[in-house]
C-alpha positions as a Markdown table, in Angstrom:
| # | Residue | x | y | z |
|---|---|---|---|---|
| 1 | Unk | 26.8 | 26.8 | 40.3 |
| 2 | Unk | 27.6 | 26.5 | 44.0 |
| 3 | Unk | 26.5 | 24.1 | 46.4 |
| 4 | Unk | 24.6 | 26.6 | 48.0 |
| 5 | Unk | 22.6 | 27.4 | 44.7 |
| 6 | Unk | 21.8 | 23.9 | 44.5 |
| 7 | Unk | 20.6 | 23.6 | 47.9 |
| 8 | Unk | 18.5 | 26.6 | 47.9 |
| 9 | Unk | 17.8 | 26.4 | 44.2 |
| 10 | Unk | 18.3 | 30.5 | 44.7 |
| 11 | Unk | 20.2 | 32.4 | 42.3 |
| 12 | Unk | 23.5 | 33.7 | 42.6 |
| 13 | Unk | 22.6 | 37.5 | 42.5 |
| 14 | Unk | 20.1 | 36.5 | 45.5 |
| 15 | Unk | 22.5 | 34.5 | 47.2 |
| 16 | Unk | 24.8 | 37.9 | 46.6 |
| 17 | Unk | 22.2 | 40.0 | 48.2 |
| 18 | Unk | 21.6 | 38.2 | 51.2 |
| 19 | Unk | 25.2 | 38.1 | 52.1 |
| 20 | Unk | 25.7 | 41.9 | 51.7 |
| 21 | Unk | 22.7 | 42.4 | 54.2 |
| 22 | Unk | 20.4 | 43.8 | 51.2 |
| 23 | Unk | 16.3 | 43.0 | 51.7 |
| 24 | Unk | 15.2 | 39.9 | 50.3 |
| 25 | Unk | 11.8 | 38.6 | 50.1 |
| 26 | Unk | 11.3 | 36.7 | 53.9 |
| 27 | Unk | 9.8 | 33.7 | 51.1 |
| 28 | Unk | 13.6 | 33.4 | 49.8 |
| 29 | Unk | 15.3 | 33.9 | 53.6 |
| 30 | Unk | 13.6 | 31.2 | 54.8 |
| 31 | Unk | 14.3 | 29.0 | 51.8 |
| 32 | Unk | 17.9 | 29.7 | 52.3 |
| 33 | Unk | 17.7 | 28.4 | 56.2 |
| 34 | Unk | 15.7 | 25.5 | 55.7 |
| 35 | Unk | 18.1 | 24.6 | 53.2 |
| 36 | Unk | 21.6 | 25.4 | 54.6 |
| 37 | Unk | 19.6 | 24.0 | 58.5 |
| 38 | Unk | 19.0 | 20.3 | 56.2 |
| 39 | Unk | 23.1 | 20.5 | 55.1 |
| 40 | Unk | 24.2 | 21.1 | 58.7 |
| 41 | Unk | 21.8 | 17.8 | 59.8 |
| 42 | Unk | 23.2 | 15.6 | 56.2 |
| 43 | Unk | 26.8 | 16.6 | 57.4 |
| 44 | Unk | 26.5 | 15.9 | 60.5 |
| 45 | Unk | 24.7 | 12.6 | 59.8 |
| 46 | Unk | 27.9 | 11.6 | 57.2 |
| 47 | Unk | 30.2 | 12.9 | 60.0 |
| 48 | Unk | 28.5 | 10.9 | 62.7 |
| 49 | Unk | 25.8 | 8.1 | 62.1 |
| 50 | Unk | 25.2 | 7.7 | 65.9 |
| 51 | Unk | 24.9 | 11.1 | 66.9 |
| 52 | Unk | 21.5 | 10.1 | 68.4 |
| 53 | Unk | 22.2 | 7.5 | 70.5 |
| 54 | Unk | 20.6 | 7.9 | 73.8 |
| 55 | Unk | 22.0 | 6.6 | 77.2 |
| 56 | Unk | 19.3 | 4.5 | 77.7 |
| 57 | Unk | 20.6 | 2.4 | 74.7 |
| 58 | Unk | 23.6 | 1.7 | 76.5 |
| 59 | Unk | 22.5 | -1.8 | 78.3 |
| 60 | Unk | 20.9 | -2.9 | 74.9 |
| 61 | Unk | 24.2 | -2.1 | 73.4 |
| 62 | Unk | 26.1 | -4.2 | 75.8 |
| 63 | Unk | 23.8 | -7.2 | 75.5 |
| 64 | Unk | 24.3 | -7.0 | 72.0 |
| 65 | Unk | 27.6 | -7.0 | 72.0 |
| 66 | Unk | 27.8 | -9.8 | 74.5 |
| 67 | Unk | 25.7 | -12.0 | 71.9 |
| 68 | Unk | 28.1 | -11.6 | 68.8 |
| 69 | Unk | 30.6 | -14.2 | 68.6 |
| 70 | Unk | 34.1 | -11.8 | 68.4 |
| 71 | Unk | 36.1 | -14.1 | 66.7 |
| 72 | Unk | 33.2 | -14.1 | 63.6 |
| 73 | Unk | 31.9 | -10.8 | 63.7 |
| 74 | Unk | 35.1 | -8.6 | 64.9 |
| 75 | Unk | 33.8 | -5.5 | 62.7 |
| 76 | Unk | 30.4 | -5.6 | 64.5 |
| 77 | Unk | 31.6 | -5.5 | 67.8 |
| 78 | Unk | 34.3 | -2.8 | 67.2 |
| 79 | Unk | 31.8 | -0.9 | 66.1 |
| 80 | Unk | 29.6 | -1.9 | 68.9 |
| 81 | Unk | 32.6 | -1.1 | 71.5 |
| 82 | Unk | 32.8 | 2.6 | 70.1 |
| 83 | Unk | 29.4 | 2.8 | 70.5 |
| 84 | Unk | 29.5 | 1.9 | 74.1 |
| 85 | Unk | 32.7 | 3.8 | 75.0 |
| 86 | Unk | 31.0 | 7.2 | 73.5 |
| 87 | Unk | 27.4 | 6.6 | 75.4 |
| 88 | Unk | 29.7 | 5.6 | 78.8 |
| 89 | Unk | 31.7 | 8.8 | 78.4 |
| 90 | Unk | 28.7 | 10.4 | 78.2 |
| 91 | Unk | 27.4 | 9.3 | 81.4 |
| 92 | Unk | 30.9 | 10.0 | 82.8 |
| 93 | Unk | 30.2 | 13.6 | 81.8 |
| 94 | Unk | 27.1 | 13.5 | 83.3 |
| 95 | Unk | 27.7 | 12.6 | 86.5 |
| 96 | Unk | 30.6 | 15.3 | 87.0 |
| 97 | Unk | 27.7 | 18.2 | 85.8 |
């Protein structure tokens, strides 16, 4: 069984038909891109856990870094420093647009 069979839970002779631009019930099209939409936003959530940081996070993130003690809690604030170097290229982006 594919992943895409799982997803869907469409069968394979479905699956077939859509792919070979055959007519499907519009039930069983829109099952198929609900489900292969909810992959695309799973991936990219494994991929990237802070794709939805916002810039105006970005001072918050800073103070927050600026409370941890490095020395103790090196992990957080590497984390934290990627964080903040992603949102300020961002900005830098931004403000060349």
């Amino acid at each position: 069984m594919s992943e895409l069979e799982r997803l869907a839970e469409i069968s394979r002779e479905t699956i077939i038909l859509v792919t070979k631009s055959k007519p499907v019930k519009p039930s069983t099209l829109r099952a198929l891109t609900v489900s292969m939409d909810e992959y695309d936003k799973r991936k990219l959530v494994r991929h990237d856990p802070f794709h939805a940081d916002t810039i105006k996070e970005l001072p918050d993130l800073k103070e927050l870094r600026g409370l941890l003690n490095p020395k103790k809690e090196r992990k957080h604030v590497a984390l934290l420093n990627k964080r903040i170097a992603r949102l300020e290229k961002m900005v830098c982006l931004g403000a060349r647009a």
